[in-house]
N, C-alpha and C positions, 0 to 999 in steps of 0.2 A: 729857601731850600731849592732843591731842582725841581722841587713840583709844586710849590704854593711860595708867597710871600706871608711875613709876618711880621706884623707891627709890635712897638713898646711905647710905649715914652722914652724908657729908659734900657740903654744897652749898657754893660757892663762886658770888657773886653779881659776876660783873664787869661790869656792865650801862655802863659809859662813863656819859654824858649822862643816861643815863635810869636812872641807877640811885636815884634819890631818889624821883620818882614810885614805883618799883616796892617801893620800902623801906617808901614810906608805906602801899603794900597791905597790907603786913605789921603795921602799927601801930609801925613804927621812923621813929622821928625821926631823918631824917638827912639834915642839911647840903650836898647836892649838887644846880646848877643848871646847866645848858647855857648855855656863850659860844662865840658863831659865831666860828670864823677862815676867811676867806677868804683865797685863793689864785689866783696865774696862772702859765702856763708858757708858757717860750719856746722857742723853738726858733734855735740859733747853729751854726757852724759847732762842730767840736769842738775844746777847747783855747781858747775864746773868754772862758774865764775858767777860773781852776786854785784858785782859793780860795776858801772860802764869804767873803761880803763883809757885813758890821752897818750901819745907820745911826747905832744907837746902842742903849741897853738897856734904856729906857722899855716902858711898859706897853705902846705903840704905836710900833712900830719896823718896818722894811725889813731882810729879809736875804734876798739869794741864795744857794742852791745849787745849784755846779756840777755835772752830771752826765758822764760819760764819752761821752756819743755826743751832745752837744752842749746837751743839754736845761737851762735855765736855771729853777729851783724859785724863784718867790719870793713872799715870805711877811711878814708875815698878818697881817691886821688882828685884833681880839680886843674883840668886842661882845657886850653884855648885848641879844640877841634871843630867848631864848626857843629855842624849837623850831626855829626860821625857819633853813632851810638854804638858803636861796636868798643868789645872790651879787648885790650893790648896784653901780650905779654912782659912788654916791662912793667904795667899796670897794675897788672896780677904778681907780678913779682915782687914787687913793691908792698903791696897788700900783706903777701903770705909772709914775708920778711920781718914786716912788722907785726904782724901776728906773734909771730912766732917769740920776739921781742921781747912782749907786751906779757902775754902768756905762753911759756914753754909745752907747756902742752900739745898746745897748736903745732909744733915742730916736726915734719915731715907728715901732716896728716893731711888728705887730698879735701878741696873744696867740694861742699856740696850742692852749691851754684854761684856764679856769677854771673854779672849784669850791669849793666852803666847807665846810669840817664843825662839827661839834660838840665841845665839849673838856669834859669834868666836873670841874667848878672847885667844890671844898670852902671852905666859910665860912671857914676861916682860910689856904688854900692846901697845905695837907698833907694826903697821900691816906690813905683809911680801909683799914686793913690787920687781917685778924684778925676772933676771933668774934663773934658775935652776943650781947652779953646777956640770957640768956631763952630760946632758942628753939636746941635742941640741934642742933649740927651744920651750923648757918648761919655761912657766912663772907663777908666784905666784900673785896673789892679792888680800888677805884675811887678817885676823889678828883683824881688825878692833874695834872689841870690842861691846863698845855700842856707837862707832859713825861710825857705819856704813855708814848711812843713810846721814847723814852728807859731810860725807867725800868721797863718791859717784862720784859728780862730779868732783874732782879734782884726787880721783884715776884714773879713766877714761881719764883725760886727761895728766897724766903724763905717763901712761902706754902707750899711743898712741903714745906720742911721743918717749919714748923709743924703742918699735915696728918698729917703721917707720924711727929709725935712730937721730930722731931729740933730740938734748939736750933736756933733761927734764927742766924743770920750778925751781925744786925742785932735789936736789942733792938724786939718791935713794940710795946712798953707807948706809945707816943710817937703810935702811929698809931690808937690803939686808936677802936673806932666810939663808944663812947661817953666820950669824953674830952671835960675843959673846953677849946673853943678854945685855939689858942698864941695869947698875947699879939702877937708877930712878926706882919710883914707878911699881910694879908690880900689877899683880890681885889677 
């Protein structure tokens, strides 16, 4: 920190979006760039929709989800910007388009916010799990993409167990930070 040092045995680097930049500090090559998804929310009365709704399952696609006190989640575009967390109007246009689409309702009614984050998308789409080649005690758990969020709790619990010694659930040889790309879909 700026005012003390701190020791582990073990560091664990889950830096999202910026975990590449911060790898390359290190002199680790590794495969991780930031793609903007933006978002908007609605606001409907409650029970104005009971199911999350897809346009389809493209790279670029429209899905709502519903909330319980009426709030309508929909989601998200998926752009090579860089850092840029700012939200676009072709973005939003896109969003409310498909909204609208998806559920008529939605149709001419103003957002009640929007916002865009960053998602850490690995060269070939599978997230970097596990140690650091070289540099004792360094561990990786980023890559994720846009299932981050998803994939959350079971990263956590396989990282623990590799940590703490215990066979993982899930074989990490697959994730490993320095593997050859998977041939399979890329980003």
């Amino acid at each position: 920190t700026a005012t003390e040092t701190l020791e582990a045995d073990a560091v664990v680097v889950a830096s999202g979006a910026w975990s590449g930049s911060w790898a390359e500090k290190l002199g680790i090559p590794l495969a991780v760039k930031p793609y903007r998804g933006q978002v908007v929310m609605y606001k409907t009365p409650p029970g104005s929709l009971r199911h999350i709704l897809f346009t389809g399952l493209q790279k670029e696609f429209t899905y709502l989800v519903p909330r319980l006190d009426g709030h309508i989640y929909v989601g998200s575009t998926l752009e090579d910007a860089g850092f840029e967390k700012t939200t676009t109007g072709e973005g939003m246009d896109k969003l409310t388009k498909g909204a609208a689409k998806l559920l008529p309702l939605l149709s001419g009614q103003i957002p009640e916010g929007t916002w865009s984050g960053l998602r850490p998308g690995s060269v070939d789409g599978w997230p970097y799990l596990g140690p650091v080649s070289g540099i004792q005690g360094l561990w990786l758990a980023t890559g994720h993409f846009t299932h981050g969020l998803l994939l959350s709790a079971v990263t956590g619990r396989l990282m623990a167990q590799a940590l703490t010694g215990e066979k993982p659930d899930l074989d990490l040889a697959p994730f490993a930070v320095d593997r050859k790309p998977h041939p399979v879909a890329g980003i």
